[in-house]
N, C-alpha and C positions, 0 to 999 in steps of 0.2 A: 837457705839457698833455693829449696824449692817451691818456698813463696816467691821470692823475685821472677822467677820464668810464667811461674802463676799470673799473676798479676800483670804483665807484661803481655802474656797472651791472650789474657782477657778484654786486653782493651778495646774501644771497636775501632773502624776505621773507614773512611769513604771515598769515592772515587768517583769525578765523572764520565758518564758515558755518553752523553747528547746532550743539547740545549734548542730551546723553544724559542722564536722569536716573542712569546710570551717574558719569558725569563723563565718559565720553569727547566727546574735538568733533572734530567736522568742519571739518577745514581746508583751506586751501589753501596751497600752497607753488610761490614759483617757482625751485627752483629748479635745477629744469630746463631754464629757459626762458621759459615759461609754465604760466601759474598749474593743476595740477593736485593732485584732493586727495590729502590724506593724512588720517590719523585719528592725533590725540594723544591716551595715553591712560600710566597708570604711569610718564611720564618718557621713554617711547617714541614717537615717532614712525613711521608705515608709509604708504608710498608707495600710495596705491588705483589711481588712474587714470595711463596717461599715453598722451594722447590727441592728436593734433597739432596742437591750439590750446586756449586757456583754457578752462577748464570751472567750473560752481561746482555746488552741489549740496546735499541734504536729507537727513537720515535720512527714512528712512518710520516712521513710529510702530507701538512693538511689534513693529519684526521689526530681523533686522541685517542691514539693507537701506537703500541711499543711490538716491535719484532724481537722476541725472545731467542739468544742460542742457548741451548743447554743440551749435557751431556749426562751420563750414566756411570757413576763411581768414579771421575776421572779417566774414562777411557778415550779423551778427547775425538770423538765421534758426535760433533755435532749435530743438532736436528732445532730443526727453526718452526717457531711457533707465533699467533699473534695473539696479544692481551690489546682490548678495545677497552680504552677507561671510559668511555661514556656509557657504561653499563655499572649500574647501581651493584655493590661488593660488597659483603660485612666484613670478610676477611682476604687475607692478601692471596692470591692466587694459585692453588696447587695445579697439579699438572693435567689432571681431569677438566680444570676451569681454561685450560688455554685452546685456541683455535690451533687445529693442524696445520701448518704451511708446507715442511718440506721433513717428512719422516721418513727414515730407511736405518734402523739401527747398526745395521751391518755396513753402513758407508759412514767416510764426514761430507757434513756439509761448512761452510763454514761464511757468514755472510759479508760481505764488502763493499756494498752500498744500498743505499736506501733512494728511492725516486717517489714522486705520487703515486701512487694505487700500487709502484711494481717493489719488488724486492731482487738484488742484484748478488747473486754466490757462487763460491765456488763449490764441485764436488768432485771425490775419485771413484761416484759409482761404475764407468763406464766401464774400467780394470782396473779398480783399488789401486791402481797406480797414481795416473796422471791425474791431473785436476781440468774438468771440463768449467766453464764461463756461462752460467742460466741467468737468465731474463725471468723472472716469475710476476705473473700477474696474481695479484692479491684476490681480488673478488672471482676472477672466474678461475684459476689454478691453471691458466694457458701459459706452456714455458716455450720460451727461443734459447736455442745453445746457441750462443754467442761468438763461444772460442772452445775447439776440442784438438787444439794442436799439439799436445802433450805439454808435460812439466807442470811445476808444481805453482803454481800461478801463488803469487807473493800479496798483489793488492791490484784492487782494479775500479776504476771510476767514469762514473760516467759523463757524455760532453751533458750542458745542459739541455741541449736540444733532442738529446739521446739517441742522436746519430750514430757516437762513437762511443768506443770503448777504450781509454786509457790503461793497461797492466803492464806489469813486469811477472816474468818468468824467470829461475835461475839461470846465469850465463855459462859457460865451460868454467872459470874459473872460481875460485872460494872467495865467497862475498862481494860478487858481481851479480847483478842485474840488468837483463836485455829487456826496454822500453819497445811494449807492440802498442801499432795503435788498429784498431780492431771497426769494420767499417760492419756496425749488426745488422742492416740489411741485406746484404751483399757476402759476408762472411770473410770479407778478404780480410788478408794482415799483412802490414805493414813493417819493415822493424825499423825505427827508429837510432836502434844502436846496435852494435857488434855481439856475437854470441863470445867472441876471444877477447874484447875488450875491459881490461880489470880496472871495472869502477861500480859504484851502489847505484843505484838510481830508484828513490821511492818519495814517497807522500807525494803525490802527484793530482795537480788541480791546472784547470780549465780556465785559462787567462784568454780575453778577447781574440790577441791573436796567436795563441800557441797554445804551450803545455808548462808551468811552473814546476819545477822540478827538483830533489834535491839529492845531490851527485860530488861525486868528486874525482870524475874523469878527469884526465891528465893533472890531478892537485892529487897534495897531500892530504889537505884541509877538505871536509865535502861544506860547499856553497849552494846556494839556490842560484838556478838557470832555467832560462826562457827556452825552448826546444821549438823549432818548426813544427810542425804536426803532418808538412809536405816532404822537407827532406831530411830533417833530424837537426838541422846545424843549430849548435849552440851559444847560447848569451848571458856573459854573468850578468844578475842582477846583485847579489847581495854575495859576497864572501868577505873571509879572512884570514890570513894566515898565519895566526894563533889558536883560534878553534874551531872544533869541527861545529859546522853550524844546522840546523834544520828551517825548514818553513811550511807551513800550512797555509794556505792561500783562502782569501774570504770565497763563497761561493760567487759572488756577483764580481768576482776577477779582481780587483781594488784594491786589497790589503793583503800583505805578510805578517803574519806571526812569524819572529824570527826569534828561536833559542840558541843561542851562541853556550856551549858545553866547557864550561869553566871547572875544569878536573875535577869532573862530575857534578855541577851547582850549575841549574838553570838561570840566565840571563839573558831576560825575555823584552821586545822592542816591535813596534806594529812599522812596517814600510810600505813605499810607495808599489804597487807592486809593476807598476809601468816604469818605473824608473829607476826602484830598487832605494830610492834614496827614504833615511831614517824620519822620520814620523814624530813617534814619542815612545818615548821606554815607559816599561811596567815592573814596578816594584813588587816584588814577591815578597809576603809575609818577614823570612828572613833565609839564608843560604837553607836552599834545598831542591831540591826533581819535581819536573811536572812534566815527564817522556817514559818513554818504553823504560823500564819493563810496564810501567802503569801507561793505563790509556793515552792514548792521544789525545791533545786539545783539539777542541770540537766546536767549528764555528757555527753559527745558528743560521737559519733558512734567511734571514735579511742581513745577514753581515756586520749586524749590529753589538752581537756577544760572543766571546768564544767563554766555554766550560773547562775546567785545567781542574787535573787530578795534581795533587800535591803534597811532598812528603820530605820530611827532613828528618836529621839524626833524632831530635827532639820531638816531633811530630809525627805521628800512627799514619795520617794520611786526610786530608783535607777536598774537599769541590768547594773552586774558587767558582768567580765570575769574574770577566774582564768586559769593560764598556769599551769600545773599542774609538767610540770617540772623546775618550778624553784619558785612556789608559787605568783608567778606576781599578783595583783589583778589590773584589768584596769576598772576604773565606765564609760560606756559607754554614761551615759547621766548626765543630772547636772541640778533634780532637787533641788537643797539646795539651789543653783543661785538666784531662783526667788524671794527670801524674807531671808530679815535678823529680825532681834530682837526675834525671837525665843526663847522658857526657855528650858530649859534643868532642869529635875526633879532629888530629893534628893533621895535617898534610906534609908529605917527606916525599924526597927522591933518596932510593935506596942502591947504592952504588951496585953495579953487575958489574962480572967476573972479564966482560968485553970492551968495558967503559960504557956500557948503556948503563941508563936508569932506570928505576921501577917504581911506577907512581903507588904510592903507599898512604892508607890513613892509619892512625894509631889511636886507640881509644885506651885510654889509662886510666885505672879505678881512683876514684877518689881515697877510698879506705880502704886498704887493701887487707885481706883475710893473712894473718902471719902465715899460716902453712900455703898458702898461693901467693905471696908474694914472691911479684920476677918470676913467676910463669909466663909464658904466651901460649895464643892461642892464631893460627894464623885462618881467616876463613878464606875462600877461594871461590870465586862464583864464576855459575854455569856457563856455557855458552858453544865456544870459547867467544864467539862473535857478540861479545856482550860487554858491561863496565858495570863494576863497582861505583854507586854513583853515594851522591848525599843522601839518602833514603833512612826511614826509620828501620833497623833490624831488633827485633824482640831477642834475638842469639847471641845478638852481640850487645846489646845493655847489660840483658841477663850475664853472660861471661863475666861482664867488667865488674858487675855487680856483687859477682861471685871474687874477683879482687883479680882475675886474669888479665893482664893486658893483651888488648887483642889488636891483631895485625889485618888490613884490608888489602891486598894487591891488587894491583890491574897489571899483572906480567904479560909477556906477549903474549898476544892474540885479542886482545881486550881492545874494544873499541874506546874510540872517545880519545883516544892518540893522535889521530890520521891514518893513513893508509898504509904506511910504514909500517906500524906497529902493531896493527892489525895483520900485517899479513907474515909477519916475520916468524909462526909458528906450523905456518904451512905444510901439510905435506911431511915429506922429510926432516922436517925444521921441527917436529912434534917436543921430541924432547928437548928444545932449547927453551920451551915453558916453565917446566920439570927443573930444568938447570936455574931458573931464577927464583924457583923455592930456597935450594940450598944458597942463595945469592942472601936471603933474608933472612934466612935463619943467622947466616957469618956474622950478619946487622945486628941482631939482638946484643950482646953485647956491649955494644957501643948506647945503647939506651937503656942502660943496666938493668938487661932480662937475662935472666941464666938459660943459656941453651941448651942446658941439657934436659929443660923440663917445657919442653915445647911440641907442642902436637899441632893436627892440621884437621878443618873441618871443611866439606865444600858436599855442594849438591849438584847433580850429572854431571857436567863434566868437572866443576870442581870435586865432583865425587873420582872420577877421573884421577885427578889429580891429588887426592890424598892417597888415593890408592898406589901412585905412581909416587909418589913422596917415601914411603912406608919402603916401595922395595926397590929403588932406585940410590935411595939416601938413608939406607935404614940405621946408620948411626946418627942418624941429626934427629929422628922425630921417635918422641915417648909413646904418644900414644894418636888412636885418624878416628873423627866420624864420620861415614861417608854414607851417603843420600844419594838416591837413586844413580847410583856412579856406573862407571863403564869400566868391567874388569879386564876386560879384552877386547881391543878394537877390530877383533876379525870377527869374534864371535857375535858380540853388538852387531856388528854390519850384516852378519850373516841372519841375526834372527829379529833385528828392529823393524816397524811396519815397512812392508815394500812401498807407499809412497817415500818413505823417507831414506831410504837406503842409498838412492841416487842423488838424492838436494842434499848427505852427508859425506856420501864419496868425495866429493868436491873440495873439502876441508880434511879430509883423514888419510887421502889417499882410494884407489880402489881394489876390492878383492882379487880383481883378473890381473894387476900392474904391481902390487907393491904387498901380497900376503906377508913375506917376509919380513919384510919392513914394519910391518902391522899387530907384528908376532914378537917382534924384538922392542918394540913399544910397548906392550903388553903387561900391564903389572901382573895378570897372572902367569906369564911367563917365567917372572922373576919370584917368583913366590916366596919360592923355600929363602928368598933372602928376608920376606920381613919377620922384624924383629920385636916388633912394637903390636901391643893390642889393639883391637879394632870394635868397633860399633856400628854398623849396619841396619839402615832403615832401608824400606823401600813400599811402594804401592802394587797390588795384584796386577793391577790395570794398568802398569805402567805402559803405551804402545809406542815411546819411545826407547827406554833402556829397559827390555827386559827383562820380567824379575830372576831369571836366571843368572845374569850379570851378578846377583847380591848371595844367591846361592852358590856359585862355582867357587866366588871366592872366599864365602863363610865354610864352606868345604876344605878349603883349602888350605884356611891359615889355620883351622881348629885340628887337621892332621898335622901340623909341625907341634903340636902340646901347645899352642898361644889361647889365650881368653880370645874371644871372638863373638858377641852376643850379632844375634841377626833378629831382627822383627818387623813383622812384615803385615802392610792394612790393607784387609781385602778389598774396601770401600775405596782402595785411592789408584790414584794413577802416577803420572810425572811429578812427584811432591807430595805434599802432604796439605790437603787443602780444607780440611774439615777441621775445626776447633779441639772438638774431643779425641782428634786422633793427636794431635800439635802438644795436647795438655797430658797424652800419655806418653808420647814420646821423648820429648824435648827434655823433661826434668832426669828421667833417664841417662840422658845422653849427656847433659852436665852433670849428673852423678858419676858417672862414667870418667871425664874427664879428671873432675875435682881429686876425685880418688889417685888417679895415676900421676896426676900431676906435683898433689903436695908435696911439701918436703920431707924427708925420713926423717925419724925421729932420731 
């Protein structure tokens, strides 16, 4: 069993991050370890960076120059560098070999667009709080603050004439976004939308006469719309009201990339972008993601290619190419090669307790181990403003692998719904998430898994949510492993980095309005109810859920007499991002399970 995880983990995997009107891209490969680039170009591959933790990274436009972000153990504190490849290299680039651009350890920086000669980021040096909008000039290191009006600035782009500045900032409400449009000579700001109005508005490009945007103001469904850039009013160009849809606009204003989010499997189509009207579709290798959580497709400086990072159940992770005039898609690398037997997961709607449904994948072992057969395993992913999409997971093959059936939810709060279902976890609403764990478990059953030998696995807030599984429903779950989770959302709030305290208040509630509320949410409140053993990972550097979160509650379930293992990498931060840390933990953690789960003898 702890070959399967091995093996699994070892695979490599790629990801694009730029593309060249060359055709070369910017990618990333880990497999090192962690994720550093390389540049695919004639069938070649070449190793740029290798730095002691993940990196991603931009060409600079017009020169053969990549701007580097990297950070220090996962303490996501960005610091932006420049690697010039017209300089002769024997080897790939350590961190003595990169140009300083924008170094202050004790800040993030974090970069959001690339222009000729400038580089465009955000930081919270001002008060570790807010994030200020820098203009940086590359050669001479002359910066313009842009935007220093507070909040936690989301994405920001520039017009081409770099006049203006396109950002979102968060809005009052959870998982809303307020559209400024930013005049950088002049410093004025415009708002284009409402700070009370609940709707997303991001990936945002620069059409002749507006702003391409994608939203899902007064829908269910988020669409791409045209936005005045004078008075805000808006124009669909592309929606649907079956899925939520994205776009990425060509630079020279002309074409959409349009992913339509087919419960969770990208289905990708180039439009008019002046009329919205359909083009031609792009055929992806076979059902699987090429969106968040992995990079954004990335169109090239003439509008001629866009780069797509790409990953399916079957597949580690893929940099496509798309020709944008004829829909071509070419996968320039071929991890799916290194391993066959792979599952590929069911898709179900899992009845709730209200008459909702709960969108669900099911992965089923082939062979199942006698003493794990008709276990589950339910994993739960982070967010909560996120989705369980078609993606490869090495924890979940491994599982299946091991003969567990494993369960994938997207219960409230999980995108990729609409806006409905995304926001029906809000707030107050916290534990009606929690209520459709036990909604899934009643389900087991009915696809003959024994429930009584069912555990739960999730990372931050899915860590969250084992941990709230454990002592909310402590007769439905055997045994949790839970990854950098949140044991209490007062105390989280109270010690997670102060930028992020306030872009999370929005989603959990705030310390001055709803303590109580926050406390009675609280799996360590409920402690002394769980019943069930637990396994606990977590990163030093975690600066979003810190590691105290993993300590209070490994304190706390090992004072009731329960097994409780905690282990903890001082090298990591939010996750676990480094190879040799992945290959010590993770076989653990299915030992862990395997154990608890078998049948008695």
């Amino acid at each position: 069993m702890a070959a399967d995880i091995v093996r699994l983990l070892e695979l490599t995997s790629w990801r694009a991050f730029d593309v060249a009107a060359t055709g070369r891209v910017l990618a990333g490969s880990d497999e090192s370890g962690s994720t550093q680039l390389v540049e695919l170009a004639d069938g070649e591959s070449t190793p740029l960076t290798a730095l002691p933790g993940a990196v991603t990274g931009r060409y600079l436009p017009g020169e053969r120059a990549v701007v580097v972000q990297h950070d220090t153990d996962g303490n996501e504190r960005g610091q932006l560098s420049l690697l010039r490849l017209d300089e002769p290299r024997a080897r790939p680039a350590r961190l003595p070999d990169l140009q300083p651009l924008v170094r202050d350890p004790a800040h993030v920086h974090r970069l959001l667009d690339v222009l000729p000669g400038q580089i465009v980021y955000a930081t919270n040096r001002r008060n570790g709080v807010d994030f200020d909008v820098v203009i940086r000039h590359v050669e001479t290191g002359a910066e313009e603050i842009a935007y220093d009006q507070g909040g936690m600035v989301l994405e920001a782009t520039a017009s081409p004439d770099g006049r203006h500045l396109a950002l979102t900032v968060p809005a009052d409400r959870a998982m809303s976004d307020q559209l400024l449009l930013v005049d950088t000579a002049t410093r004025e700001v415009l708002a284009l939308t409402g700070r009370d109005e609940p709707a997303r508005h991001d990936q945002i490009g620069w059409l002749p006469d507006g702003l391409a945007v994608t939203t899902d103001a007064d829908r269910d469904r988020a669409g791409i719309a045209r936005i005045d850039p004078r008075t805000g009013a808006r124009h669909w160009l592309v929606t649907s009201d079956e899925h939520d849809l994205t776009g990425w606009l060509s630079p020279d204003g002309s074409t959409l990339l349009v992913q339509a989010n087919d419960d969770g499997a990208s289905r990708l189509a180039l439009h008019d972008a002046a009329t919205g009207d359909l083009l031609r579709t792009i055929r992806l290798p076979t059902d699987g993601w090429c969106s968040y959580p992995l990079p954004a497709p990335t169109w090239s400086p003439d509008s001629q290619l866009v780069a797509l990072s790409f990953s399916a159940p079957a597949v580690p992770g893929d940099a496509l190419l798309v020709r944008a005039a004829t829909g071509e898609c070419e996968s320039l690398t071929g991890s799916a090669a290194q391993l066959d037997g792979l599952v590929e997961p069911s898709s179900h709607r899992v009845p709730a307790r209200d008459g909702e449904q709960v969108p669900c994948f099911v992965f089923a072992p082939r062979e199942a181990d006698p003493r794990l057969a008709g276990s589950a395993v339910l994993i739960v992913h982070g967010g909560p403003e996120s989705q369980a999409v078609r993606t490869f997971s090495p924890i979940a093959q491994a599982l299946v692998a091991q003969g567990h059936t494993v369960l994938v939810p997207n219960v409230r709060g999980s995108t990729g719904y609409g806006k409905r279902w995304y926001s029906a976890d809000d707030g107050r609403n916290r534990l009606e998430s929690v209520a459709d764990l036990g909604d899934l478990h009643d389900w087991l059953p009915s696809i003959g898994l024994d429930a009584g030998r069912a555990a739960l696995w999730g990372g931050s807030y899915g860590g969250y949510m084992v941990l709230a599984g454990l002592a909310f429903q402590p007769e439905r779950w055997a045994a949790g492993v839970d990854i950098v989770g949140i044991s209490s959302l007062v105390t989280f709030l109270e010690n997670t980095a102060a930028y992020r305290r306030a872009h999370r208040e929005r989603e959990y509630g705030s310390l001055a309005a709803d303590a109580e509320f926050l406390r009675t949410a609280s799996p360590l409140t409920k402690v002394a109810s769980i019943s069930a053993p637990l396994f606990v990972l977590h990163g030093a550097n975690d600066p979003r859920v810190p590691l105290s979160e993993a300590q209070q509650i490994a304190t706390a379930v090992r004072a009731n007499g329960l097994e409780c293992e905690l282990r903890v990498y001082d090298d990591e931060g939010h996750g676990l991002a480094k190879r040799t840390n992945r290959l010590d933990a993770y076989p653990r953690a299915l030992a862990f399970l395997a154990r608890h789960l078998a049948k008695q003898a």
